[in-house]
C-alpha positions as CSV (number, residue, x, y, z in Angstrom):
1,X,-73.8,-79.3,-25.6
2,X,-70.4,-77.8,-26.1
3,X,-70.4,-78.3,-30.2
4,X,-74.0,-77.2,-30.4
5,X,-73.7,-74.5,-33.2
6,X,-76.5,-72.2,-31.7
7,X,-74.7,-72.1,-28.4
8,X,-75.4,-68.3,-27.7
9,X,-71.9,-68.3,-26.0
10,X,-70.2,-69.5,-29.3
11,X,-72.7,-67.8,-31.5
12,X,-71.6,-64.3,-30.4
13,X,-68.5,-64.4,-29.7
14,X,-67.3,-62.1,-32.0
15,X,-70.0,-59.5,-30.6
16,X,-69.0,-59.4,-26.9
17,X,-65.3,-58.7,-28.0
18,X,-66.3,-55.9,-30.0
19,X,-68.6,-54.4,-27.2
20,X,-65.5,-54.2,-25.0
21,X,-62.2,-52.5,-26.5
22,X,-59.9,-53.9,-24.3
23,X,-60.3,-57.4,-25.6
24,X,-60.5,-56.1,-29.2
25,X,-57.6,-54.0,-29.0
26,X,-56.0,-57.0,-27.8
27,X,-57.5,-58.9,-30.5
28,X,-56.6,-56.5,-33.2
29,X,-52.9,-55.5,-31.8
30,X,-52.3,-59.7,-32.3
31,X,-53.5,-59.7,-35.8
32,X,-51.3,-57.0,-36.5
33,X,-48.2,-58.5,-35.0
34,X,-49.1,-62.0,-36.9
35,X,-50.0,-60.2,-40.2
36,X,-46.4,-58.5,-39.8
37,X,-44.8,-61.6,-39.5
38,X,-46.9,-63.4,-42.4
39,X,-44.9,-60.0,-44.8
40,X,-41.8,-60.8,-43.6
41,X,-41.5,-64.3,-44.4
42,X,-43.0,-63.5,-47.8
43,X,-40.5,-60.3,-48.3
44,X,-37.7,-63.2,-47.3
45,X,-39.0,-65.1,-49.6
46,X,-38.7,-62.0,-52.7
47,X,-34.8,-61.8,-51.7
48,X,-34.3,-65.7,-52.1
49,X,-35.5,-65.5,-55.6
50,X,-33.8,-62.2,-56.2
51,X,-30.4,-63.4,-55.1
52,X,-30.4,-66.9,-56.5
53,X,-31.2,-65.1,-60.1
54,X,-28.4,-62.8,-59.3
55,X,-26.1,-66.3,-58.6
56,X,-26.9,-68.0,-61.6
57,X,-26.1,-64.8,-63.9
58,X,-22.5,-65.0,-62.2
59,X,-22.1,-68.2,-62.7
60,X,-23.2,-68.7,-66.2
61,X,-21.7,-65.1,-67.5
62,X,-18.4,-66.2,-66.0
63,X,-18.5,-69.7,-67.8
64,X,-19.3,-67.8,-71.0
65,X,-16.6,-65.6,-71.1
66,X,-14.1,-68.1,-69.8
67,X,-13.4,-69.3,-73.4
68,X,-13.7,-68.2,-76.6
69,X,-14.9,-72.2,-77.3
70,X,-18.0,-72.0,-75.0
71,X,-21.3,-70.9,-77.1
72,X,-22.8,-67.6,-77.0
73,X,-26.2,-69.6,-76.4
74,X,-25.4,-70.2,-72.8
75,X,-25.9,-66.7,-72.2
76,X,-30.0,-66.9,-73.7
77,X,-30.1,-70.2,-70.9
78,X,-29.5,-67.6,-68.5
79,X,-31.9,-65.4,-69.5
80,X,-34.7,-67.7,-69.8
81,X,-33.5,-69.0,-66.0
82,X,-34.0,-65.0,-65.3
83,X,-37.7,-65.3,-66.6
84,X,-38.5,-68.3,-64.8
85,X,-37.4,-66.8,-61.6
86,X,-38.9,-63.6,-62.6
87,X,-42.6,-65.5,-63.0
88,X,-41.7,-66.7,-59.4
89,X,-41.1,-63.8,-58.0
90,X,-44.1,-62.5,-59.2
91,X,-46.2,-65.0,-57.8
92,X,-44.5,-65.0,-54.5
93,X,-45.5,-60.8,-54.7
94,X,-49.2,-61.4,-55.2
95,X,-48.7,-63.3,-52.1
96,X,-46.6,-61.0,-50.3
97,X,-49.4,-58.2,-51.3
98,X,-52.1,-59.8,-49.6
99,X,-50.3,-59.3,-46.1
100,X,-48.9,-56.0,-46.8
101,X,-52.8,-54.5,-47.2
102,X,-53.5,-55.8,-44.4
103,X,-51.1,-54.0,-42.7
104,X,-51.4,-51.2,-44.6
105,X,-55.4,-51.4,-43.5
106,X,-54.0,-51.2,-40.1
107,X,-51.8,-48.6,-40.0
108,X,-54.4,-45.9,-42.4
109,X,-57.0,-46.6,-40.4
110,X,-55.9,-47.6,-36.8
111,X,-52.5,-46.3,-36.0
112,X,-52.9,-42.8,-38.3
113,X,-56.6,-42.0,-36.5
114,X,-54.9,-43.1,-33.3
115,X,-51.4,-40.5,-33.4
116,X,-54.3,-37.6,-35.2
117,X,-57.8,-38.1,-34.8
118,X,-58.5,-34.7,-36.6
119,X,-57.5,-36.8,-39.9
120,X,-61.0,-39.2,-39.9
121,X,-60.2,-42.9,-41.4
122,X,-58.7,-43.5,-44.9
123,X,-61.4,-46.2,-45.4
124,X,-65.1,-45.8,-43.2
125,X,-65.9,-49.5,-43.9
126,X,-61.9,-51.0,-43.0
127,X,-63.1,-53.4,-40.2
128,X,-65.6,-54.8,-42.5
129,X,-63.1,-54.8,-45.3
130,X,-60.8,-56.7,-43.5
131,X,-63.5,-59.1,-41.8
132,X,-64.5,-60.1,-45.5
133,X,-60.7,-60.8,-46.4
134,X,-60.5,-62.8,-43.3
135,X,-63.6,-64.9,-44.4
136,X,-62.8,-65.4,-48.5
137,X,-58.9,-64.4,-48.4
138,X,-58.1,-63.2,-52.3
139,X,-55.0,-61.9,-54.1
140,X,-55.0,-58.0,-54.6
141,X,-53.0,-57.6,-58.0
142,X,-53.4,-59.6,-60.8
143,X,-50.3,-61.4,-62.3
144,X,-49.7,-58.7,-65.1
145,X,-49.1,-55.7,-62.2
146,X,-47.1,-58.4,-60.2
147,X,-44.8,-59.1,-63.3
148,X,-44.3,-55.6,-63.8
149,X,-43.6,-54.2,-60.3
150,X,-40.9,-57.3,-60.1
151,X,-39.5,-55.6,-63.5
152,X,-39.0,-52.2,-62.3
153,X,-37.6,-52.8,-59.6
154,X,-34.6,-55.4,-60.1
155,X,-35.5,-57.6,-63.3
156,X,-35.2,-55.1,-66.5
157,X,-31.5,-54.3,-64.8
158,X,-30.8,-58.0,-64.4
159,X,-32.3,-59.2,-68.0
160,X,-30.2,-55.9,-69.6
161,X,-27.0,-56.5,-68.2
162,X,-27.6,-60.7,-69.7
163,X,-29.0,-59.3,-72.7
164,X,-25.9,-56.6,-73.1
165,X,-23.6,-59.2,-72.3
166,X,-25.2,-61.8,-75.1
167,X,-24.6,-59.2,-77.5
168,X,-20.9,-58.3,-76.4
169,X,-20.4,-61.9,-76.6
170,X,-21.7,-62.7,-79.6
171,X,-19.7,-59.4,-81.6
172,X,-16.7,-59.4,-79.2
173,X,-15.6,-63.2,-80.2
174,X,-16.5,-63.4,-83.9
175,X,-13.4,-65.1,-85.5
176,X,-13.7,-62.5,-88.1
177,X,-15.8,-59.6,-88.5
178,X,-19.2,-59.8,-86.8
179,X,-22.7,-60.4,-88.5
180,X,-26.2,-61.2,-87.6
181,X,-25.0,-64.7,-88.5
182,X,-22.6,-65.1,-85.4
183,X,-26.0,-65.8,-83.5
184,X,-27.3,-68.6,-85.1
185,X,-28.0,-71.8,-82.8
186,X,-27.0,-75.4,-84.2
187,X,-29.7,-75.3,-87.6
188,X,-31.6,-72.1,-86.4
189,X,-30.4,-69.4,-88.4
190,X,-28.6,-66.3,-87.0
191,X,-31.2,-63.9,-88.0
192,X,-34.1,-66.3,-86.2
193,X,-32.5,-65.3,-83.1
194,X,-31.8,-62.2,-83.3
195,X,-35.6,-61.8,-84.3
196,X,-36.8,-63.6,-81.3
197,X,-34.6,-62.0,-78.7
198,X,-35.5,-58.6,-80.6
199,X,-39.3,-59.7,-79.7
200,X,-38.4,-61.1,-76.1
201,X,-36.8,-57.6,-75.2
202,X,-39.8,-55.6,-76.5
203,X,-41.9,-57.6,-74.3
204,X,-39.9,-56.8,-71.5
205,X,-39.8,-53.2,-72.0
206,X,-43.7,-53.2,-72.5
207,X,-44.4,-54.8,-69.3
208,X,-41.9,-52.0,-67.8
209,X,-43.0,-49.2,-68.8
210,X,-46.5,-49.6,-70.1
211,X,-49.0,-47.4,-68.0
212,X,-50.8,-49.7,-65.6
213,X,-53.6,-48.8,-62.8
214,X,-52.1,-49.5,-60.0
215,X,-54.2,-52.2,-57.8
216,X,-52.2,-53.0,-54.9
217,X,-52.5,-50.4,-51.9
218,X,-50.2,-47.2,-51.8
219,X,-46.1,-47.9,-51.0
220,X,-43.7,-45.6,-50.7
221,X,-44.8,-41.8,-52.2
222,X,-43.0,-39.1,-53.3
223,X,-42.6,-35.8,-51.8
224,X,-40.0,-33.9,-49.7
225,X,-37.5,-36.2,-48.3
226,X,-36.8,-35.4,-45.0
227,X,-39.3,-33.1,-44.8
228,X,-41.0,-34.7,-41.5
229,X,-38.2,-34.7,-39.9
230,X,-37.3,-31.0,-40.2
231,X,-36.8,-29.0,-36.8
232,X,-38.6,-25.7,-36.1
């Protein structure tokens, strides 16, 4: 029978396209080309976030400043809508990671070997490596490196420039000379605040630039730029 699970023809599969490489370098040059796809919708997905954060910042710092009238808490709105988006984004990376070591599984140890054989593999065991994240898929980084990476590389800008222009706001309109009490909320003292946003903004810079083991596979390094492409 056809759905007999010890059909021999079923059963190995997987073996016969591995004892000929034409149909696994078929095999594996599709899974590329779908795993690329899979990182580019995620990687999208990053820029949404990123530019609707960057939308809501213009829109709320241009409605604070409009009037003198409008309450410097607005500005604190936008910066928790900044973290909200920011715990998005994060989550949306872990995702995005998964595909992107894939690929980068791919191109160390197919591609690379394949242009310089001298080289040898990154990783012996890849194939298996991969085979395993095909059966029990799993996220690379946890939520803490996520966080952080999303920090470094547009968030810290985005929550200084709110946090900058909370503070203008709050010293630049003071109807006469400006104190810590300028900041208080309704019945929540101007000191509270400041306390709490002193607080928020050592989190942040914690999470920024506190050394972290990296768990997600290698990006971008450093070394000469251009150095590759230098003629002799």
């Amino acid at each position: 029978m056809s759905g007999d699970q010890n059909d021999p023809d079923e059963a190995h599969v997987g073996k016969a396209i591995d004892d000929d490489p034409s149909y696994l370098s078929a095999i594996l040059g599709h899974a590329y080309r779908g795993e690329l796809d899979r990182e580019t919708t995620w990687r999208s997905r990053l820029d949404q976030t990123t530019t609707w954060t960057v939308t809501v910042m213009a829109a709320i710092l241009t409605w604070a400043f409009s009037s003198p009238d409008n309450p410097h808490y607005i500005v604190l709105v936008g910066v928790t809508v900044a973290t909200v988006f920011l715990l998005i984004e994060a989550r949306r990376y872990r995702d995005y990671d998964v595909y992107r070591s894939r690929i980068r599984l791919f191109q160390q140890n197919l591609f690379a070997p394949a242009l310089d054989p001298d080289r040898g593999l990154e990783h012996q065991d890849w194939r298996a490596e991969l085979s395993e994240d095909y059966r029990r898929p799993t996220v690379k980084i946890s939520l803490r490196e996520a966080i952080a990476n999303r920090l470094k590389r547009i968030y810290a800008a985005l929550l200084g420039v709110l946090l900058f222009a909370w503070v203008f706001r709050v010293t630049a309109f003071a109807p006469t000379r400006a104190s810590i009490d300028d900041a208080e909320i309704g019945t929540v003292p101007g000191s509270v605040v400041v306390v709490i946003v002193a607080a928020y903004v050592l989190v942040v810079v914690a999470l920024t630039v506190w050394p972290l083991e990296r768990e997600a596979k290698e990006e971008f390094r450093e070394g000469e730029h251009g150095e590759w492409k230098d003629s002799e």
